[in-house]
C-alpha positions in Angstrom: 12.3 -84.7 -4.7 13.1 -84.2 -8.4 9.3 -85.5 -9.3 7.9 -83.2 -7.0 10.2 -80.0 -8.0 8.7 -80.5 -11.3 5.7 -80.7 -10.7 5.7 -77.5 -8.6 7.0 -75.8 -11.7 4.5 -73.5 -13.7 4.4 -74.9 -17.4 3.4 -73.3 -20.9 0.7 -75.2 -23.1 0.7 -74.2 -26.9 -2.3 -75.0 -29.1 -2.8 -74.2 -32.2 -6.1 -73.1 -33.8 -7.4 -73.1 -37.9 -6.3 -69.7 -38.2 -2.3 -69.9 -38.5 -2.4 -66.0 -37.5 -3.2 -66.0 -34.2 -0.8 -67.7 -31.8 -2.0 -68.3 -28.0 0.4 -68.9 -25.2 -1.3 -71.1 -22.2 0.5 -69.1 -19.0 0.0 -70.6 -15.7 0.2 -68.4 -12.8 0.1 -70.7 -9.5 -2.6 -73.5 -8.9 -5.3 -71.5 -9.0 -6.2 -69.5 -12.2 -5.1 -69.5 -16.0 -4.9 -66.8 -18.2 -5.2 -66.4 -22.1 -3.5 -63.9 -23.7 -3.8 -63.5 -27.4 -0.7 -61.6 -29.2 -0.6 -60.1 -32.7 2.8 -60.1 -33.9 1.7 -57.3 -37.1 0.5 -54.5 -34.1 3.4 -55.3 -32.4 5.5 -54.8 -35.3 4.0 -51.4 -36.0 4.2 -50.8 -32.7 8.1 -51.2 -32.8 8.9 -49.0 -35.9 6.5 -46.9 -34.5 9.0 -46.8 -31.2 12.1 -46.1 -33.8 10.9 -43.2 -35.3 10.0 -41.5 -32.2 13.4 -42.2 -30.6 15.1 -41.1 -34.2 13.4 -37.7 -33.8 13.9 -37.5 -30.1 17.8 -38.2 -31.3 17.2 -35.5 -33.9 15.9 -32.6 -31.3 18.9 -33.9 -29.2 21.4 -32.7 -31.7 19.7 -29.9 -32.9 19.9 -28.8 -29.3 23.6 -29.7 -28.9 24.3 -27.4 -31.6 22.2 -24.4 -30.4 24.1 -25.0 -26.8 27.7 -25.1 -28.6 26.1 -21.6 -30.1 25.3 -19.8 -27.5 28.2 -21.1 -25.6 30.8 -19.3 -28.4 28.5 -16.6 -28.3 28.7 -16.6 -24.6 32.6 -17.1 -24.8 33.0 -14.3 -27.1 30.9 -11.9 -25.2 32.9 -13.0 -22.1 35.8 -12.0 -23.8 34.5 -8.6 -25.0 33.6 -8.1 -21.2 37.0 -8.7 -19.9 38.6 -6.2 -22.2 36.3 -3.6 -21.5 36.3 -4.4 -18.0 40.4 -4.0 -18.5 40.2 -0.8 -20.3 37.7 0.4 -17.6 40.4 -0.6 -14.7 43.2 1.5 -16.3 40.6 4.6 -16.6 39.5 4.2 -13.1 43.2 3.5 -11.5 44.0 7.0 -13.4 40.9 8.6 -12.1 42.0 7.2 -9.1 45.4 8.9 -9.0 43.7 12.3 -10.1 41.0 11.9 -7.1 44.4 11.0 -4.5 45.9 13.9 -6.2 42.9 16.4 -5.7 42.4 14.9 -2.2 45.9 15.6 -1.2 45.6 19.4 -2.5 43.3 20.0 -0.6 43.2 21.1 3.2 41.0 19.0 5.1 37.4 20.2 6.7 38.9 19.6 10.3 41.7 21.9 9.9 40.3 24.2 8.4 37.5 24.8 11.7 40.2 23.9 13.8 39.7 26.3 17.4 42.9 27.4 18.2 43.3 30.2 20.4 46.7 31.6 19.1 46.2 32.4 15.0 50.3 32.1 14.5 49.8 28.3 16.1 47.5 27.1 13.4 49.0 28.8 10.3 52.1 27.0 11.6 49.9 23.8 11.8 48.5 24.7 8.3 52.2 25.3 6.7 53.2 22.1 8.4 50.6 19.8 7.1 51.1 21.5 3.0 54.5 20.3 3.3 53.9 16.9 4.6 51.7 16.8 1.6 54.0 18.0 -0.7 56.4 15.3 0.5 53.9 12.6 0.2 53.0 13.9 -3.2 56.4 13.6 -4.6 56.9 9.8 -2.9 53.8 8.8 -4.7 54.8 10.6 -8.3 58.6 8.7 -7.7 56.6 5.3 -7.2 54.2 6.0 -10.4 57.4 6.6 -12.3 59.2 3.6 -11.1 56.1 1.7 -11.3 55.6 3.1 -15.5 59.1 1.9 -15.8 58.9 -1.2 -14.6 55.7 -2.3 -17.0 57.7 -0.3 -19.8 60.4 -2.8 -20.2 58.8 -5.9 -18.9 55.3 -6.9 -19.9 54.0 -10.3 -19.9 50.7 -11.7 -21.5 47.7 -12.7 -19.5 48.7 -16.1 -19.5 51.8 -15.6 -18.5 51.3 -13.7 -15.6 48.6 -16.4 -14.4 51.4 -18.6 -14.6 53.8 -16.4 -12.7 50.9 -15.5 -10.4 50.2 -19.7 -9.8 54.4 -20.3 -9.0 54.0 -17.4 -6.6 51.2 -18.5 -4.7 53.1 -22.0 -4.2 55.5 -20.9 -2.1 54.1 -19.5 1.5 55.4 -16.5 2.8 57.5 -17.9 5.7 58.9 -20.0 4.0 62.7 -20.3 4.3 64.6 -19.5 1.1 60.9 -18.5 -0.9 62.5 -15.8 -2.9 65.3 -17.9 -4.5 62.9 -21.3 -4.7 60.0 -19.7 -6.6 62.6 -17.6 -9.2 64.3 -20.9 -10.2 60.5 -22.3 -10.6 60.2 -19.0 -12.8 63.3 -19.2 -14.7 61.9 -23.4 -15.9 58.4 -21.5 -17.0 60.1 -18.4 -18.6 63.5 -19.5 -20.1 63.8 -16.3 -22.3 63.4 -13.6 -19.3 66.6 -12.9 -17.3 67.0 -13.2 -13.6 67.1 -9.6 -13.7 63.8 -9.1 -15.0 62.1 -11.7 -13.2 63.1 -9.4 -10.3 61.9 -6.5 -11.5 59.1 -8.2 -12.2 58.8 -9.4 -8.4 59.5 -5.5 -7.1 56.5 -4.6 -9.9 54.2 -6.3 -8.1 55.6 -5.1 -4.6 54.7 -1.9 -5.7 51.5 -2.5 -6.7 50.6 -4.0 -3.7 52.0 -0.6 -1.9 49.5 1.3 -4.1 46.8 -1.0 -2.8 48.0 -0.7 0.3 48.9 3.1 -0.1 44.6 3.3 -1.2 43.4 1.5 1.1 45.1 4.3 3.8 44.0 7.0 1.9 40.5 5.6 2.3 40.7 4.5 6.1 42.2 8.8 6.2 38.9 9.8 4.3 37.3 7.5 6.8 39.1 8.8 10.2 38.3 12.2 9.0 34.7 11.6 8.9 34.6 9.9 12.1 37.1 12.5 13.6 34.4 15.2 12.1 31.6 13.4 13.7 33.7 12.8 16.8 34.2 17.0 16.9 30.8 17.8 16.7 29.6 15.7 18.8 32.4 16.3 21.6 31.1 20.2 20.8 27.7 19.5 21.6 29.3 17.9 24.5 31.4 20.7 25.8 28.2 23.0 25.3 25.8 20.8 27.1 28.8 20.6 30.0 28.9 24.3 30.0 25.6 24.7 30.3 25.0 22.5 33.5 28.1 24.7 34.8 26.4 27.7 34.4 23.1 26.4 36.0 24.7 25.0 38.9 26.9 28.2 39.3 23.4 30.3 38.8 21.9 27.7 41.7 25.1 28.5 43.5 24.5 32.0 43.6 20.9 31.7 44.5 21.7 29.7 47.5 24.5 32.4 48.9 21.7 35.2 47.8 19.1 33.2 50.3 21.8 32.5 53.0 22.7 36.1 53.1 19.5 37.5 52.9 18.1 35.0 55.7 21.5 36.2 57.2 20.3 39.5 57.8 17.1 38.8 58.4 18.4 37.0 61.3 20.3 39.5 62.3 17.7 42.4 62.4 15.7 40.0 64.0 18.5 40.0 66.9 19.1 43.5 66.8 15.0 44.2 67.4 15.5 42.0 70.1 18.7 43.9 71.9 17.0 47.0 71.3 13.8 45.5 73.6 16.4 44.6 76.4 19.2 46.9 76.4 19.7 49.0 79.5 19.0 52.7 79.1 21.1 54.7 82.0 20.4 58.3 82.6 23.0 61.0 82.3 24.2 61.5 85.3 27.7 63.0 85.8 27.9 63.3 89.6 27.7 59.5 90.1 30.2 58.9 87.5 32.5 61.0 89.2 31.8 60.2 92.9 33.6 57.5 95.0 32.5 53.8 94.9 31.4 51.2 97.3 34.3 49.7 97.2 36.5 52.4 97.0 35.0 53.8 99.9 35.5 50.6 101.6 39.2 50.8 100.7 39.4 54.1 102.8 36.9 53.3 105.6 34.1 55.5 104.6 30.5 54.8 105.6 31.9 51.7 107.9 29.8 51.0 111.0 31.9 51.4 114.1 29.8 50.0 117.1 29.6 45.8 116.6 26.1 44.8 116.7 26.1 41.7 118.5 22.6 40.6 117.7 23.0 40.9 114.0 22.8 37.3 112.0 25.4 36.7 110.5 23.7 35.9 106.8 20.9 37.8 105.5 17.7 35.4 104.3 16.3 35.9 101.2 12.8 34.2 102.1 8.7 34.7 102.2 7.5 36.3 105.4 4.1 35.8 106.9 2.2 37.4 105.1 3.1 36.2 101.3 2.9 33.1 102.7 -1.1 33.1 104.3 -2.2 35.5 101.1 -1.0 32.0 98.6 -5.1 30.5 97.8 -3.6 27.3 98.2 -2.4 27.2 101.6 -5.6 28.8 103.6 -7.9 25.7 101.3 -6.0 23.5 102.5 -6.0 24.8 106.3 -9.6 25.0 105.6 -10.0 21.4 104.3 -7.5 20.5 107.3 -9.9 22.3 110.3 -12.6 20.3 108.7 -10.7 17.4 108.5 -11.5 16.6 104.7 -7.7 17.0 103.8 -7.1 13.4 103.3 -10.3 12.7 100.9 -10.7 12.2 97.2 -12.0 15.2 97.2 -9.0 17.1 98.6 -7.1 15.2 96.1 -8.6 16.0 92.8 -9.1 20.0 93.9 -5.9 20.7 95.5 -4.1 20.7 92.0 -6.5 22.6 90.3 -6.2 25.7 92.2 -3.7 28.3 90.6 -1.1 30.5 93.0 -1.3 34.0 93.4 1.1 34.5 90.9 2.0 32.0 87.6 5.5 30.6 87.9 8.4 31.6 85.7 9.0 29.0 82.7 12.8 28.9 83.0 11.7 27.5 86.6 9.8 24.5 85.0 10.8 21.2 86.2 10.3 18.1 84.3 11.4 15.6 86.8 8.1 14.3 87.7 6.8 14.3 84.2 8.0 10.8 83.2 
């Protein structure tokens, strides 16, 4: 196994020529093929320092460019610096143009009360007295902060460091945390051994008040803000009202039409029934002897005009019928005793003609049956 291991290894022939320059290494790669390669040991020399000087100058650019970085970066740090004081110098100015804006706002009476609609003019210069002393009050609470607040920074200032610091042992300690206030001013006291408890407290309540400015700003702008939408709010609720009085006065308009109409188709109606009482009313002659005499029935009462003798042939009902004679002059009955004598009555022909012929005189409507029209 070891014979054949080495032979299975690749080997490297050296042979040396006439010229003691040139040195050529026999590789073999595999079984197959076998490659020359001549090397010149001078090129590759050259070649090397060639190598060094280019990293030594790429080196060089490196440092160079180390150095213009640590430039620009004081530069940078410098300007940073000059940024932060201005910005600081800018914050004082605003928070002061701040106050003067609160100030000017709280002066002032607002938009909405001054177009407020009120119908009584003693209500709203009530409303208007009111409001400029709540405003007066609020004034003075914010000057009495601003004064405490001036006080406070008066007689205990810290550096920018410090009150990172101071910031960093506050935010340690959550707010519902049990015992927070007398934990995080022992932390204080280790970090600031030359401030009293005392000031660290009124260093504690100087940021409590900032934070009710903030706070305090914040609700002047969601006020500015309320206003605005309240304004909004108005106008719209306006339009609103107007629109709702309009449809009011058009549906009282179409009200009034409708009772208009009725009436007039009222009377109408009734002129139309007066016409008509006129055409049938009863128009009785002045006659003053039958309004004075006796009447049937009076004269019944006394037994005037009563027949003595007892007719014993009379009926004893009266008939209201057709005699005779009404009955042979109807067309109908004499073509059908004339159909009957010549004995057609029973035909088709009967049938078909008998309902076509008309009476003597065209029933009355309100006699109209309809029970054989089904």
């Amino acid at each position: 196994m070891e014979n054949m291991n080495k032979r299975d290894r690749p080997f490297i022939a050296i042979q040396k020529n006439n010229s003691s320059d040139n040195l050529v290494f026999h590789v073999k790669n595999g079984i197959r093929s076998i490659k020359y390669k001549p090397v010149d040991y001078q090129q590759l020399h050259a070649l090397t320092e060639a190598k060094k000087l280019a990293s030594a100058s790429i080196e060089l650019k490196v440092d160079s460019v180390k150095e213009q970085l640590k430039a620009v970066f004081e530069k940078l740090s410098l300007e940073q610096q000059k940024l932060e004081n201005n910005l600081s110098e800018w914050n004082i100015k605003i928070l002061d143009h701040s106050s003067e804006e609160k100030n000017n706002l709280l002066s002032e009476l607002p938009m909405e009360l001054e177009t407020l609609e009120c119908p009584y003019p003693d209500l709203k210069s009530s409303i208007c007295n009111e409001f400029c002393n709540f405003t007066e009050k609020y004034q003075k609470k914010l000057q009495d902060f601003d004064l405490q607040l001036e006080d406070i920074y008066r007689n205990f200032q810290l550096s920018e460091e410090d009150h990172w610091v101071y910031q960093a042992v506050l935010d340690q300690y959550p707010g519902d945390l049990c015992g927070r206030r007398t934990l995080y001013l022992d932390m204080l006291q280790r970090y600031f051994p030359h401030k009293s408890r005392h000031d660290l407290i009124r260093k504690y309540w100087a940021k409590k008040e900032e934070k009710w400015q903030e706070m305090e700003m914040r609700d002047l702008q969601r006020l500015e803000e309320l206003k605005k939408l309240m304004a909004e709010q108005s106008a719209k609720d306006r339009e609103r009202v107007k629109y709702r009085q309009e449809l009011l006065e058009k549906r009282l308009m179409e009200k009034n039409e409708v009772a208009l109409q009725e009436a007039h188709e009222e009377a109408e109606r009734e002129r139309r029934l007066e016409a008509l009482r006129k055409q049938v009313a009863i128009v009785a002659q002045f006659d003053p002897v039958r309004m004075m005499s006796d009447t049937m029935a009076s004269k019944a009462k006394m037994g005037i005009g009563i027949e003595e003798e007892f007719i014993l042939q009379k009926p004893l009902f009266t008939l209201n019928t057709y005699n005779e004679q009404q009955i042979i002059s109807d067309p109908r009955l004499r073509f059908e005793l004339a159909l009957r004598e010549a004995g057609l009555h029973e035909t088709f022909y009967a049938k078909e003609m008998l309902p076509k012929i008309s009476p003597q005189k065209p029933p009355r409507k309100d006699m109209e049956s309809t029970v054989f029209k089904i």
